[in-house]
N, C-alpha and C positions, 0 to 999 in steps of 0.2 A: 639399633632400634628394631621393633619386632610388626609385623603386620598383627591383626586381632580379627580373629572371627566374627559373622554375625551370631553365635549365640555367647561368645565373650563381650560381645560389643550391647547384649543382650543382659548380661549379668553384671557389669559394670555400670550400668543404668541403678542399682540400688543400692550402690559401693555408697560408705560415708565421702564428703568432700575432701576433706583432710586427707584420706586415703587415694582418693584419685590424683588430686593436683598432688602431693610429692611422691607417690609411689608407682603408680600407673600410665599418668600421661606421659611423663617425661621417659616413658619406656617403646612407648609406641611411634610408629612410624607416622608422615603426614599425611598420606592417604589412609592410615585407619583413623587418625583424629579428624579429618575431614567427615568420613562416614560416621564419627560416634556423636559429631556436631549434630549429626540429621537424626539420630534414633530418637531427641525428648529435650524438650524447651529445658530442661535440668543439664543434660550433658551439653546443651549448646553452650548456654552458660558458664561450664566449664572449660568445655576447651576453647573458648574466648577469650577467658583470665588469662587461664595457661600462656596463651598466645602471647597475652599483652604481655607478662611478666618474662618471658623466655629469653635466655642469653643467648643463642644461637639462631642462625637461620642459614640450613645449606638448602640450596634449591636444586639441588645437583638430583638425588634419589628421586623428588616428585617428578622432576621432566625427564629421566628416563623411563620413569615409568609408563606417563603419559604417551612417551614416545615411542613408546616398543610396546606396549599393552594394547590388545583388541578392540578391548573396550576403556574409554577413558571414566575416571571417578568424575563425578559432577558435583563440583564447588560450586555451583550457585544451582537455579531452579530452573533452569534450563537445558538442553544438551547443546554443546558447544561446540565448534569445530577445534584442531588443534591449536589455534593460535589464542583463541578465545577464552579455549580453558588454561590455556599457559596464566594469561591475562588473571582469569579468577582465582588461579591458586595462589599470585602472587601477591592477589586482594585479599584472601582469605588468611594466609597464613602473615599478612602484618597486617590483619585488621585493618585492611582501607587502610597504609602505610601511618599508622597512628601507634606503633610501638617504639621504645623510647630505649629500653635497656638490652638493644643489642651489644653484646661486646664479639660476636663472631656475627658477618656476614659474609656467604658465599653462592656469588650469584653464575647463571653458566649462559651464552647467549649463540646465537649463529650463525658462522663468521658472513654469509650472503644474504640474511634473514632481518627483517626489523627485530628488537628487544621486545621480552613478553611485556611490559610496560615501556612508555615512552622515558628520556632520557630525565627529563626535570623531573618525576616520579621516583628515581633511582635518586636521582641529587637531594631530592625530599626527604626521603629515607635515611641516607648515609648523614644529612645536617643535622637531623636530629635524631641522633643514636652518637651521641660527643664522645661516649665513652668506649667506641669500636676499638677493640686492639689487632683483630684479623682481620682483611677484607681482602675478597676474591672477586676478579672481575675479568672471567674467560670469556674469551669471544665476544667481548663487548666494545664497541667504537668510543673512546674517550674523547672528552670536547674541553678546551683551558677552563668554561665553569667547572665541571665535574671535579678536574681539578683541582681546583682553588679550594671547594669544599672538602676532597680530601688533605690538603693541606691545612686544612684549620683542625683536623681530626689532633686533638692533644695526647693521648692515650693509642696511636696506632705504630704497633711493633709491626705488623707485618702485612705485606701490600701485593698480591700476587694480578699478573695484568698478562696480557696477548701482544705480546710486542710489534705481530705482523701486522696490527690493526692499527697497529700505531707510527711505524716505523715504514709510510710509505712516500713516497716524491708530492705525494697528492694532497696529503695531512699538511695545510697550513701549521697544525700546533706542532711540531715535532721540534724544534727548538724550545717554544715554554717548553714543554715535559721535560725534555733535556733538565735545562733548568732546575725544575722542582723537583725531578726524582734523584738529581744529586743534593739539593735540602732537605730532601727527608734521608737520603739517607744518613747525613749528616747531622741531624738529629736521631739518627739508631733505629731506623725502622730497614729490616729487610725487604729489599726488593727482589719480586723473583720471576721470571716468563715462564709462559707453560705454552707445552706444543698444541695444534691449534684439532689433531686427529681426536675428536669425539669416543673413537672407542675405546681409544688408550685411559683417554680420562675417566671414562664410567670403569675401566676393571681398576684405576690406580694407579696403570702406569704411563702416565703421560711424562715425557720428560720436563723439570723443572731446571731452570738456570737463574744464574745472576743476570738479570734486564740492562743490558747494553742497549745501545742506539749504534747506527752505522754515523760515521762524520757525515757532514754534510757545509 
């Protein structure tokens, strides 16, 4: 995906629709479809659709951005502090969690930090998106609902999780997961952990494994 200037953000304002929604949007990154939302009641309206209709959603690029950038983009009408704006981008880019045709989500969280939304928001999300076949969920704390929901995912190949959030003396659920991550993958869905270092992950290389559990 590409960033977009403001005098491309400026001439894409008179692009046919046809031309923006298959040629343009889905070429751009989420911080310039954030700001091309704000340039005219015409391109909000498009990258709304866009939104609604989109098969993917990594949230990975927008929160490093946010989190390494000086200044943060403003998804909503206010300036937000960090946690806020996390909050709005992940309202903006699933439309107030009202998008239905994900088949890729990838969400990133931090591992001593609350979630940029709270957890039944996420469980909102992945329940109704049936037809998810990827789902990422780094640095994020799992609870047996969250669970159960991705258990009902009919169509998901491939399930990558943070084992050390999951895999502690503390976790009441660590037997469920036990459990259901040997039924899914017995219904053919890859399970995979990812190391929990942040930097590794934004350049790529964060180690990925097969998601074991320690006995217990």
């Amino acid at each position: 995906m590409v960033a977009a200037s403001k005098v491309q953000e400026g001439l894409m304002a008179h692009l046919p629709l046809e031309l923006l929604t298959f040629y343009i949007l889905p070429q751009l990154d989420q911080v310039s479809l954030a700001r091309l939302a704000k340039t005219c009641t015409r391109m909000r309206s498009a990258v709304h659709t866009f939104l609604l209709k989109s098969k993917t959603l990594d949230m990975k690029d927008v929160i490093y951005w946010i989190e390494t950038e000086n200044h943060l983009v403003d998804f909503t009408d206010q300036i937000k502090v960090r946690g806020d704006d996390l909050k709005a981008a992940f309202m903006f880019l699933t439309r107030n969690t009202s998008v239905t045709s994900l088949r890729r989500l990838k969400m990133w969280g931090h591992p001593d930090q609350p979630t940029m939304v709270n957890l039944n928001t996420i469980r909102k999300l992945i329940k109704q998106n049936r037809n998810l076949e990827e789902l990422s969920l780094v640095n994020m704390k799992l609870t047996d609902h969250l669970m159960d929901v991705i258990m009902k995912l009919p169509k998901l190949k491939y399930l990558q999780l943070s084992p050390a959030l999951i895999n502690k003396g503390s976790n009441p659920y660590i037997k469920c997961f036990k459990g259901k991550i040997k039924k899914l993958k017995q219904k053919g869905c890859e399970i995979t952990g990812v190391g929990q270092q942040r930097e590794d992950y934004w350049k790529g290389t964060a180690r990925v494994f097969d998601l074991k559990f320690r006995n217990h």
